[in-house]
N, C-alpha and C positions, 0 to 999 in steps of 0.2 A: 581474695580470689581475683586471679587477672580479669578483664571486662575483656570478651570474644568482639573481635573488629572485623566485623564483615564490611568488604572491598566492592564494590558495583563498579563494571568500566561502561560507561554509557551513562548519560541523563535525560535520554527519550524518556518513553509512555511506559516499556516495562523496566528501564531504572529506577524511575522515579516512584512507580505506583509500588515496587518491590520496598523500597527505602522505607517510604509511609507506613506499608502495615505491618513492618518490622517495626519501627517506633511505638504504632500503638500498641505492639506485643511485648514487648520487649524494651530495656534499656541497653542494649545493644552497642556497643561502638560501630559507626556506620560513615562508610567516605563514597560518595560518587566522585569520578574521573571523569572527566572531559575535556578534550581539545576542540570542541566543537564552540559551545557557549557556556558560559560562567553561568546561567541558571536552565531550569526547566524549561520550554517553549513547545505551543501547540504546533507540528511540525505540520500539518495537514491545512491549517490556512496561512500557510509561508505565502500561497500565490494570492492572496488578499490583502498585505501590505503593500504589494507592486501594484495592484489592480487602485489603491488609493482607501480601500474599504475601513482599512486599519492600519494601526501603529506598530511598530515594531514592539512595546512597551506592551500594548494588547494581546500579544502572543502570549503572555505569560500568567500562568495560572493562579499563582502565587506570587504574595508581592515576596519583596529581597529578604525580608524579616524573619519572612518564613521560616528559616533555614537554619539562622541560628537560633530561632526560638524551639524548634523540634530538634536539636543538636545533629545536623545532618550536615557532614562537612562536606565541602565542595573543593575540591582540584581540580585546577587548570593544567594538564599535561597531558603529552601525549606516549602511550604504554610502547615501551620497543620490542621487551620480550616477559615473556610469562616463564618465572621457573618454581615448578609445581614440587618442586623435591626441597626445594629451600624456604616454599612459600613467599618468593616476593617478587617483584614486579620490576624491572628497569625503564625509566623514562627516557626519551628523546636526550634530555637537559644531562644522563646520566645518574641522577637521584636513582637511589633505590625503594623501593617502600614496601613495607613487611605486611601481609593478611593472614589471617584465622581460616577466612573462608572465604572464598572466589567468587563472583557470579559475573558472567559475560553475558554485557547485552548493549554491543557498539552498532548495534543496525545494522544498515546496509550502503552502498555505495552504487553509483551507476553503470551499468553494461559496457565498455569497451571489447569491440572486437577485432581490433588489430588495422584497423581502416587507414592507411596514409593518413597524414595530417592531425589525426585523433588526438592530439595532445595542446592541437598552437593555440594559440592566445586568439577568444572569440567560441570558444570549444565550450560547451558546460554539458552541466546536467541541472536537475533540480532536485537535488535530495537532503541539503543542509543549507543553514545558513549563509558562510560562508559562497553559496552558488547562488543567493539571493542578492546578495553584497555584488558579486560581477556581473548578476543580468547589468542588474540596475546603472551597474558603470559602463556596462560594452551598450546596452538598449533604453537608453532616456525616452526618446522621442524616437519618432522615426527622419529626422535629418542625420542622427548620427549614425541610426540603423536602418539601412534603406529596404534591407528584406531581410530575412531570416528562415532558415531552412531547420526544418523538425526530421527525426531521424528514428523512428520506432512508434509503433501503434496502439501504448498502454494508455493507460490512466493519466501519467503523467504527464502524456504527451499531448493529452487535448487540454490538460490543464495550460500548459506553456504557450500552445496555442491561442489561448483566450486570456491569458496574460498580455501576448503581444499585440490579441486585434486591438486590448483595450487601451491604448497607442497610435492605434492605427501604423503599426507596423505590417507588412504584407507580412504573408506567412504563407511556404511552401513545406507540406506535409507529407514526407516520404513513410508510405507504408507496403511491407513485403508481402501480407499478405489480400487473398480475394478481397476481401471486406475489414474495415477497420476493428479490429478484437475477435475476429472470429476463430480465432485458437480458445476465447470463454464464449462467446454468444453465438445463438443458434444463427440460421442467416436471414431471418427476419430482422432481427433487432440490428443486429449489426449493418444492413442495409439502412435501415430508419435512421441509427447513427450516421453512416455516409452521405446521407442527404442533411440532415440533420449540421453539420460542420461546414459541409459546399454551401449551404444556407447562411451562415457566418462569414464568409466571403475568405474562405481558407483554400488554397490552390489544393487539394485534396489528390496525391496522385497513387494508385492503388497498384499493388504486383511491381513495384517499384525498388529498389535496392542502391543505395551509397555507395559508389567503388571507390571514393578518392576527395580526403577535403584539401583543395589547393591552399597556397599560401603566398602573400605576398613577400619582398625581399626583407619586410622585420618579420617574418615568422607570423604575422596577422591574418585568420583567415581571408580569403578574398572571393571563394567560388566552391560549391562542388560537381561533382561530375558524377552523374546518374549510369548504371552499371549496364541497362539495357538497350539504353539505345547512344551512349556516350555525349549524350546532352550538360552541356556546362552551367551550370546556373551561378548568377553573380548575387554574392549574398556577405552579409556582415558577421554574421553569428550565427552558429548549428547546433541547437540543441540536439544533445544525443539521450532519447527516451526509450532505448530498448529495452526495457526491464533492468531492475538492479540486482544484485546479488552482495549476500553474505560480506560481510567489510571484517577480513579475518587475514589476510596478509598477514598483522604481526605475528599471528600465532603459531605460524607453520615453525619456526623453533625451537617449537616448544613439545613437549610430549603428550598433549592433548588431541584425541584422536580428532581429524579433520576429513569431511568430504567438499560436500560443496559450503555446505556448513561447518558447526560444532556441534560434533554428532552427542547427543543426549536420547535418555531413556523417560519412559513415561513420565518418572518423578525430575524429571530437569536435571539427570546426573550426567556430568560430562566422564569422559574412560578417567581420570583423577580423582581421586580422594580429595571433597571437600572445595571443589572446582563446579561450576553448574554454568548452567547457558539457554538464557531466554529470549524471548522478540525476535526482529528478522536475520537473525543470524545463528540461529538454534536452528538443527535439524532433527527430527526425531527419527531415529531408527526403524522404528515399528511406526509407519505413518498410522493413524488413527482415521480410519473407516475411506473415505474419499478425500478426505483432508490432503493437501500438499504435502512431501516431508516440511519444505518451509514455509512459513505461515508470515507473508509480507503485510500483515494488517495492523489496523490501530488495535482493536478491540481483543484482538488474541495476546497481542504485547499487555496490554491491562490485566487479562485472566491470568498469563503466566507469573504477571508477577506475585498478585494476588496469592498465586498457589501456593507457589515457592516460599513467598512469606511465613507460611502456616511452616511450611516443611523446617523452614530454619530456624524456626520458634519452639521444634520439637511436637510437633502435630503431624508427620509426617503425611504428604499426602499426590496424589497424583494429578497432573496434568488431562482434568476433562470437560474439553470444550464446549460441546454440545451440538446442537443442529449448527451449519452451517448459514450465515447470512454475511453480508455486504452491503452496501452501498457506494453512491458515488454519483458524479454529475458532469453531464457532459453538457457546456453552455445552457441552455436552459432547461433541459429533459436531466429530469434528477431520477434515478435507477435506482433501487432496490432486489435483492435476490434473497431468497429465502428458501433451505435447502438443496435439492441439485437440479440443474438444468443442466446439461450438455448440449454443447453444440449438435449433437446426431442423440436424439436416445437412445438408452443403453438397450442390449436384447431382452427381448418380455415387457419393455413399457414401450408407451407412446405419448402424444402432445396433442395441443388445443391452443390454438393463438388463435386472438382477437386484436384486430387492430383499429383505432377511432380514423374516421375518413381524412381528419383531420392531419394525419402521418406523422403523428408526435406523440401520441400514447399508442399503450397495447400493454397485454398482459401475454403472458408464455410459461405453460405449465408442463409438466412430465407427470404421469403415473402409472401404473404397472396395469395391462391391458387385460390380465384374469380376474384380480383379485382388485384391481379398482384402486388401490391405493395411490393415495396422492406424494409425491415423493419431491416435488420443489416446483415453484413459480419466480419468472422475471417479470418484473413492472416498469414500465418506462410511462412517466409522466404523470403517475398515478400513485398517491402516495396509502399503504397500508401501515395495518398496526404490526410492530414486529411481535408483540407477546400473543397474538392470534393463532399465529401463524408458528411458532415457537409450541405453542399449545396443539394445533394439529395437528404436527409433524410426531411428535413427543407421541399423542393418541392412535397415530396410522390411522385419519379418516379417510373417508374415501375421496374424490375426485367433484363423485356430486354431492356432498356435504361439503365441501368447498366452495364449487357454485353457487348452490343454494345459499349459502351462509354467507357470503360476498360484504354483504350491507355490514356487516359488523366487524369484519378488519377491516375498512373504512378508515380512517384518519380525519378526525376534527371535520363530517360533512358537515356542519354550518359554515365552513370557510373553502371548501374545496367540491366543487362539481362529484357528483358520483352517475358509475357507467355500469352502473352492475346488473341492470335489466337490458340495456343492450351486451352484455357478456352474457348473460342468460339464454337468451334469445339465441345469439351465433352457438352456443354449444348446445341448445337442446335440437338445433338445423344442421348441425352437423353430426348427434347422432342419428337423426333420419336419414341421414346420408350416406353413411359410412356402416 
């Protein structure tokens, strides 16, 4: 009987984790694809090898061995076109290569929005290796890089930030909108963050917008020009951090349905028989509850592989994530969210923020204004337990069974300060209040 070769194109977090528990299910013929890097890498501390913290060798979860000891073959190419009707795959190089069964999960890529210049040499993003390899050439020090201009107000953009203070590179921070992430964070927090990064000694300029990256006579950046008031700034390198999206170019000639994604159903089915599509470049149809259709996290690329494993083992089973959480850090205020917060509560709830005098913590909650229920909290500086918190969301307690209970989503208090009686306190005063 032939051995079925299931094809993965991607060796991120849901490649790889899909790859695995197909192994331990299965004996399987199994090929990851990558033009990115010849093995596995924790793609989330890329900005800790520049920062000095780590090795490039450290990135990697698994020594080389790994790989042929679990029979998990590795290609280095890069995919041109997918054809679903022949089952096989054309590369760059023009090799053909024949699958059983498909799974798409190449990530994502950085935002380009048509900006002059967007392309010249000095221009990045940070979303692959390969963008780690050119900081490092275009920003050593800061004599080769005398400033640098950030160009978008995500996550990754205050990573890149604190990549280059740690340099002592200056850093000029262009963000469009009021407050730095205030498209996710309410405008408490996201204020705390803006002071929070000015505190960093980051040129911090808010309601701000890119019209134009200039360029010297080789094509090398040399400046950009600010859209509002047509201010020129002289700079070496521009990070461009505007959100990423879907890395799915090669497959628009293909007959697999596309939106901004690869559009899939609960179970990871792409519109092809035998074709699937996981991590940041799967969209689901039927978005699941508040959920994004795309799901740009580490932890959701781990679930889906996971899922999918089961389904291509003959387990059949769907895509279910569960409550919603996050994290992430912005220089030294490490963030947590658990559930939903909105920037505005939605109609029928309301909130309860606490903030420490100190303007580096606070906690930020939402729950429904009749029935009391607690429906999500953001933390900033304050570390909780996520299975707490995963467990009251799951039970619908209320708001003050949350308060009161404080002390025990805690995190490790023998090593961390706990504020849960001054949280007490401001919410049981601002029920007399209100």
């Amino acid at each position: 009987m032939k051995q079925e070769h299931i094809v993965i194109i991607g060796n991120g977090i849901s490649g790889v984790t899909l790859a695995r528990h197909i192994r331990k299910l299965s004996d399987k013929r199994i090929t990851l694809i990558s033009s990115e890097s010849e093995h596995f890498f924790s793609r989330t501390a890329l900005m800790y090898v520049y920062m000095g913290h780590m090795k490039w060798n450290h990135l990697k979860p698994y020594e080389d061995k790994f790989w042929v000891k679990n029979r998990l073959e590795l290609k280095q190419a890069h995919v041109q076109h997918v054809d679903t009707q022949q089952k096989q795959l054309t590369f760059e190089s023009g090799e053909v290569f024949s699958y059983d069964k498909l799974v798409i999960a190449c990530g994502s890529k950085y935002n380009k929005f048509g900006w002059p210049g967007q392309d010249a040499k000095g221009v990045i993003g940070l979303v692959n290796k390969q963008d780690l390899e050119e900081l490092e050439e275009l920003a050593p020090n800061n004599k080769v890089c005398k400033r640098a201009v950030i160009v978008g107000g995500g996550l990754i953009g205050v990573e890149l930030a604190e990549m280059l203070s740690t340099r002592n590179i200056p850093v000029t921070f262009l963000v469009r909108e009021k407050h730095f992430w205030n498209n996710v964070l309410p405008a408490e927090e996201a204020q705390l963050i803006d002071r929070h990064i000015r505190e960093h000694h980051i040129d911090l300029r808010l309601e701000t917008n890119l019209e134009e990256i200039i360029t010297d006579e080789n094509g090398k950046v040399k400046s950009v020009k600010i859209k509002e008031t047509g201010e020129v700034l002289d700079c070496d390198l521009v990070g461009l951090t505007p959100g990423v999206s879907p890395n799915i170019s090669f497959l628009k000639s293909s007959t697999i349905d596309l939106n901004r994604g690869v559009l899939i159903n609960r179970s990871l089915e792409t519109s092809e028989t035998d074709v699937y599509a996981i991590g940041d470049c799967a969209e689901q149809r039927e978005p699941i509850g508040n959920r994004p259709p795309i799901e740009a996290v580490w932890y959701t690329g781990r679930m889906m592989g996971e899922t999918l494993a089961q389904t291509l083992c003959g387990n059949p089973m769907e895509y279910k994530p569960g409550h919603w959480f996050n994290s992430a850090k912005f220089f030294d205020i490490e963030y947590q969210t658990y559930g939903w917060v909105f920037p505005k509560p939605k109609e029928g709830q309301t909130d309860f923020y606490w903030e420490h005098e100190d303007g580096k913590k606070c906690i930020h909650i939402q729950y429904e204004k009749e029935s009391r229920i607690f429906k999500g909290i953001n933390t900033f500086g304050i570390r909780l337990r996520h299975e707490v918190f995963d467990r009251w969301l799951t039970e619908k307690v209320t708001v003050d069974e949350v308060i009161k209970n404080l002390k025990s989503a805690n995190f490790d208090p023998e090593f961390f300060k706990s504020y849960e009686k001054e949280i007490q306190n401001k919410f049981q005063y601002t029920l007399k209040t209100t």
